[in-house]
C-alpha positions in Angstrom: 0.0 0.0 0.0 1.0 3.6 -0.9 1.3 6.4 1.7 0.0 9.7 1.3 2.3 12.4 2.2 -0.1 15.4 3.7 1.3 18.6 2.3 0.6 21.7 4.5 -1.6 24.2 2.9 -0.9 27.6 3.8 -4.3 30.3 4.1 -4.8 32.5 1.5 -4.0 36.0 2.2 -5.9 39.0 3.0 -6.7 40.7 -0.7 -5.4 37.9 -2.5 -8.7 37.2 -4.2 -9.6 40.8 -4.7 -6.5 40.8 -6.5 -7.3 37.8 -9.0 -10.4 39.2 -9.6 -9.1 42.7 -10.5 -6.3 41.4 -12.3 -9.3 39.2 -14.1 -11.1 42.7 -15.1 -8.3 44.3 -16.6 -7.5 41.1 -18.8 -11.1 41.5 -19.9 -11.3 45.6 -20.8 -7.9 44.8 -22.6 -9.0 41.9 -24.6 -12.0 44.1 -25.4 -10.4 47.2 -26.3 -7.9 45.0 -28.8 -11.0 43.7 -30.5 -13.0 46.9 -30.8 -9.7 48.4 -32.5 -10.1 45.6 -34.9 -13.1 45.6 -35.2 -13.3 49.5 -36.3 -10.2 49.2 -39.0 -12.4 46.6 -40.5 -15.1 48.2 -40.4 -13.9 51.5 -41.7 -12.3 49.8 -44.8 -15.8 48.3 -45.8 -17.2 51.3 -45.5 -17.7 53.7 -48.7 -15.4 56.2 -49.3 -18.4 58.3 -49.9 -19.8 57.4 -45.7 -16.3 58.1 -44.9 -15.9 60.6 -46.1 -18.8 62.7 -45.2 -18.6 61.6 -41.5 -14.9 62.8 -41.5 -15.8 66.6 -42.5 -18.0 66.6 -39.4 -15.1 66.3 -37.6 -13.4 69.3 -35.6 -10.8 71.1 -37.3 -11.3 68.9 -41.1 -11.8 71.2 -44.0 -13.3 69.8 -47.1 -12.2 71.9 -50.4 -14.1 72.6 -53.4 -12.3 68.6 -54.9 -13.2 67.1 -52.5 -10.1 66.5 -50.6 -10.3 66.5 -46.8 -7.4 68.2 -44.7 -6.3 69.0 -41.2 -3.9 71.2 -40.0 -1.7 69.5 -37.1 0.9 72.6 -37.6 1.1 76.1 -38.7 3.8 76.5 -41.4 5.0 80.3 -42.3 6.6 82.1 -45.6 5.1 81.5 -48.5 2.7 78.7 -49.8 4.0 75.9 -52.4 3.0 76.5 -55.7 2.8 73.7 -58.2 5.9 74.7 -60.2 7.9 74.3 -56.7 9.8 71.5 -55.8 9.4 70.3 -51.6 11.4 68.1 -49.5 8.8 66.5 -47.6 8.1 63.4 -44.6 5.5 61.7 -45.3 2.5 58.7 -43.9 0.6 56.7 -46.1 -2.2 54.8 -44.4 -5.5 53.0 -45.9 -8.1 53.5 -43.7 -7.5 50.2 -41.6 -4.4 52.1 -40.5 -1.9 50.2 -42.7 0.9 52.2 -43.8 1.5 51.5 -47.7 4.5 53.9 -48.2 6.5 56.4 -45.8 9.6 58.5 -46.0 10.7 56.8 -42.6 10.0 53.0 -44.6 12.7 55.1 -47.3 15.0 56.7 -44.4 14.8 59.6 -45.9 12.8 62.7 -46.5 11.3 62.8 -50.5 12.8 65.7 -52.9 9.8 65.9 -55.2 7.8 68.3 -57.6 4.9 69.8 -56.5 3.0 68.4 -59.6 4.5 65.1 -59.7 2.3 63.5 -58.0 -1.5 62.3 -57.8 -4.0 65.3 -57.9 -5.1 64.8 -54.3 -1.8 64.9 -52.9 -0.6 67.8 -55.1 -3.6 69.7 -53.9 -3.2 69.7 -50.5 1.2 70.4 -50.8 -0.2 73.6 -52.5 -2.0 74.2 -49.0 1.1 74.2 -47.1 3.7 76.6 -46.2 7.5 75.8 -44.7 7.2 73.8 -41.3 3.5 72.9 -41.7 2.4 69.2 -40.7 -0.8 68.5 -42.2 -3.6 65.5 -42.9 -5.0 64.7 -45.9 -8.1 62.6 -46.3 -7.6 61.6 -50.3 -10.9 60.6 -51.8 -10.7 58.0 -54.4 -11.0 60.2 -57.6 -8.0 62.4 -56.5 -6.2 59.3 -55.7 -5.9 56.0 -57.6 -9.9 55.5 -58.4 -11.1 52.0 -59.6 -7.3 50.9 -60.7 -6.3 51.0 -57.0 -2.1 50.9 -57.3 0.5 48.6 -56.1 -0.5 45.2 -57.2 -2.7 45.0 -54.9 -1.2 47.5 -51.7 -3.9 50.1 -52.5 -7.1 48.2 -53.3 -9.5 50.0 -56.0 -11.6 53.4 -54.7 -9.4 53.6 -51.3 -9.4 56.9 -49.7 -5.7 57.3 -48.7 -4.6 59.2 -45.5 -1.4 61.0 -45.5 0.4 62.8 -42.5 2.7 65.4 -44.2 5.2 67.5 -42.8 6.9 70.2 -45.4 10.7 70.7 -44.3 11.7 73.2 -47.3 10.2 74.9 -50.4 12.4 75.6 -53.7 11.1 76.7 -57.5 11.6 74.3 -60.1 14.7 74.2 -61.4 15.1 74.0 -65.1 15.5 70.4 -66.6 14.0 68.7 -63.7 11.3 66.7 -65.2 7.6 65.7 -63.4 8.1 62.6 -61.5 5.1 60.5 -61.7 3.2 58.7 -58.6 4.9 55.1 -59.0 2.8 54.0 -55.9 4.0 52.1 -53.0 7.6 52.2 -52.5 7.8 55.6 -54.7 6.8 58.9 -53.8 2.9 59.9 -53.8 
């Protein structure tokens, strides 16, 4: 026959359980919060660009222009405005509306030398609202952007409204011979 050790069992102490079950309560907000974040992402890139679009102007501080494009101002620039013959040295976000980035200066690690009119119409637009130093949003609908193409093979699916965080670092005129760079999408310069 076998012989069963008795192993001394020491008494829970004071708070212990309040403990577990506060500890159990934070585990559960957490785990909520992550899922409600994913749950919105999803959600906002099933939603139209239209619905999007229109419950985004609502928002405090988002101006709409006559295009269409949607912009906030994060920081006030000074000097002079860019003008579309200009050439910027720019940082710049790309995000779909999941909050994916699909091209950035830091991905580069580098700030982009570009022309102002190099690029798609929505972006080119909104560089033309920006002085020296400004940090701005753009909300790019899809017909200022890539429209029913979508760009990347496959990065930026077909009527995506792009979101960019720019910040303008310096502003110099077009210098003769310097040709119009295109948008190449993801991996190029917007």
């Amino acid at each position: 026959m076998s012989k069963v050790t008795a192993v001394p069992l020491r008494p829970v102490a004071k708070g212990t359980l309040t403990k577990l079950w506060l500890g159990v309560g934070v585990a559960v907000v957490i785990g909520a919060g992550v899922a409600w974040a994913g749950t919105y992402r999803q959600v906002a890139m099933g939603e139209s660009p239209t619905a999007f679009l229109a419950a985004n102007a609502k928002k405090h501080g988002v101006v709409t222009t006559p295009s269409g494009l949607e912009y906030q101002v994060l920081a006030e620039g000074q000097g002079a405005k860019a003008g579309p013959q200009d050439i910027v040295l720019i940082d710049y976000d790309g995000k779909l509306l999941n909050g994916q980035t699909f091209d950035s200066t830091a991905q580069h690690g580098q700030p982009a030398v570009m022309p102002v009119a190099g690029s798609i119409p929505g972006f080119s637009e909104g560089l033309q609202l920006m002085n020296r130093g400004a940090r701005y949003r753009f909300w790019i609908p899809p017909q200022l952007a890539y429209g029913e193409q979508g760009a990347g093979d496959g990065v930026i699916p077909p009527n995506s409204v792009l979101q960019f965080d720019v910040s303008l670092r310096e502003i110099a005129p077009q210098q003769p011979g310097y040709g119009q760079a295109g948008m190449s999408g993801p991996g190029g310069q917007p």
